[in-house]
Wavefront OBJ file of the C-alpha trace (Angstrom):
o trace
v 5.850 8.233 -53.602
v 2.802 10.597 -54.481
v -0.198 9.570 -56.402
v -2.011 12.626 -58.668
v -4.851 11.054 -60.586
v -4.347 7.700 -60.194
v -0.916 8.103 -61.113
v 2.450 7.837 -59.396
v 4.495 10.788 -59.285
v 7.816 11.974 -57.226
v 6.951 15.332 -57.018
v 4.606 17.200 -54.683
v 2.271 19.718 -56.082
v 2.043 22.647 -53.969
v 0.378 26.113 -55.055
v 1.757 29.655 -53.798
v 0.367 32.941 -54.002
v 1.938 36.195 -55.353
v 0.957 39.643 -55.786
v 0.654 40.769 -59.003
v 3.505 42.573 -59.445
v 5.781 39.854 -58.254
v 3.642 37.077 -60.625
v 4.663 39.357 -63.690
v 8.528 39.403 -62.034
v 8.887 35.927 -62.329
v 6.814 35.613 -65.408
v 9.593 38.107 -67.169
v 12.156 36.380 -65.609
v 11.162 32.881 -66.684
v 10.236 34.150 -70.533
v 13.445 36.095 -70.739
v 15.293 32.940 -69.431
v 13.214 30.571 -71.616
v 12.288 28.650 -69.094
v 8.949 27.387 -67.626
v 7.713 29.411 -64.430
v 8.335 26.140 -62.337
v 11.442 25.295 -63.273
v 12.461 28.923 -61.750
v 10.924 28.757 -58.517
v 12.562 25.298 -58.269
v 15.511 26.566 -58.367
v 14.856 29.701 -56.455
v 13.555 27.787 -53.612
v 16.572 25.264 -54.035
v 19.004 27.900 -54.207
v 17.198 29.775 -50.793
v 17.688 26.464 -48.907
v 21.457 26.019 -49.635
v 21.515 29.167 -48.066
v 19.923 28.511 -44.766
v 21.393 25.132 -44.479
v 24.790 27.035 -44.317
v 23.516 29.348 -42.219
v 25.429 28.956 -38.077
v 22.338 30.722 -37.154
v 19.381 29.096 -38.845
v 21.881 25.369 -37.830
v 21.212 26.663 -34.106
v 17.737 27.114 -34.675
v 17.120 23.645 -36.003
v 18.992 21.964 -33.592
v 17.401 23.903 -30.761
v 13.891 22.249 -32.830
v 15.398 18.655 -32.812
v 16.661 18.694 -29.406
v 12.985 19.760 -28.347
v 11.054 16.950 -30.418
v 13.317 14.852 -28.877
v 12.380 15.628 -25.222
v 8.411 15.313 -26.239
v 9.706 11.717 -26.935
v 10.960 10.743 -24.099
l 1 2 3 4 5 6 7 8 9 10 11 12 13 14 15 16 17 18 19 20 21 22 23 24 25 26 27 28 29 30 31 32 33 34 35 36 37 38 39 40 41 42 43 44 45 46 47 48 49 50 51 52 53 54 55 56 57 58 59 60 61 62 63 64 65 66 67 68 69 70 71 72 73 74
């Protein structure tokens, strides 16, 4: 649970920055779509981690990560 003036929220604000030419990309994109800019790069950013979690190599990866936090545990 978040808090964002004094109120509770479930989402996490987070800002990102784009060149210009990309900004007006996803601007187009989002008009043409009629949908808000956020809503896109929610589901762009969704959409890119579906990928990676089905991804043997980026699996290996994380595991490799886990497997070390676990030894700083011990």
């Amino acid at each position: 649970m978040l808090r964002h003036n004094g109120k509770v929220t479930t989402h996490k604000a987070m800002t990102i920055r784009l060149d210009p030419t990309l900004a007006e990309s996803l601007e187009t994109v989002a008009s043409v779509d009629e949908q808000p800019v956020s809503d896109v790069i929610r589901a762009a950013i969704t959409e890119h981690i579906a990928k990676r979690q089905n991804d043997a190599e980026f699996r290996e990866g994380l595991q490799a990560r886990i497997e070390r936090a676990q030894k700083l545990l011990q």
